[in-house]
N, C-alpha and C positions, 0 to 999 in steps of 0.2 A: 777590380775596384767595386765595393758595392756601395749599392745607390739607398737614399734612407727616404721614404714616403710619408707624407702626412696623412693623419687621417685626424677625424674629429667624432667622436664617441660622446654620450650621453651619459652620467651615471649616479646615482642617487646621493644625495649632498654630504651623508653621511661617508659615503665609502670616499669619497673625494677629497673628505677632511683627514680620513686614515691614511689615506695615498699622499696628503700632502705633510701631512706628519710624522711616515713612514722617510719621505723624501728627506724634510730636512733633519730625521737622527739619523737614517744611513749616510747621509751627503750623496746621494743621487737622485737625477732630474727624475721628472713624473714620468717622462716619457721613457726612460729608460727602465724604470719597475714596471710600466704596461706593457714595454719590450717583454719585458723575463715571464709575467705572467701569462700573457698571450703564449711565448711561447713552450711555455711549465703547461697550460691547457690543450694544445694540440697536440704534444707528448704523451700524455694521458690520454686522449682522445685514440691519437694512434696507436698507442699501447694496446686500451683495451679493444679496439676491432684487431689486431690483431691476436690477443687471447680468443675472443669470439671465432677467431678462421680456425685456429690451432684445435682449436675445441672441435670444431665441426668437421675437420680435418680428421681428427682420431676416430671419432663415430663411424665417419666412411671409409678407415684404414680398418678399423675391428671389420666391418660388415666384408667387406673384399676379402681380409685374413679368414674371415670363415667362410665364404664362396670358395678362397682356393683353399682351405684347410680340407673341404669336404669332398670337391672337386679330388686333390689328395687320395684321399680314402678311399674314392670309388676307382680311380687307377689304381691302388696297391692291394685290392681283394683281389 
């Protein structure tokens, strides 16, 4: 069963008035669009650190593929 936590956020009057008029044409509460978007941004968050490893990842898989490539080369002369 999960548990649902309040929290109390701050946010510029404008965006407040979007959220609350977003709320009433979708017909869903505030808190549930600060649900999706909260978690629409840590998606993305974790997405791109995980492109950043991936990335970083291949740089140190190329450098290794040419230490053993060459490593290679010098056993097969």
């Amino acid at each position: 069963m999960k548990t649902k936590k309040k929290i109390s956020i701050t946010i510029d009057e404008s965006l407040y008035r979007a959220v609350d008029q977003a709320s009433r044409r979708f017909k869903v509460a505030r808190s549930q669009l600060a649900q999706e978007a909260l978690s629409l941004w840590l998606k993305k968050k974790t997405e791109a650190l995980m492109i950043k490893g991936y990335k970083e990842m291949a740089v140190e898989d190329q450098g290794l593929a040419e230490i053993f490539l060459n490593a290679q080369r010098e056993v097969l002369r």
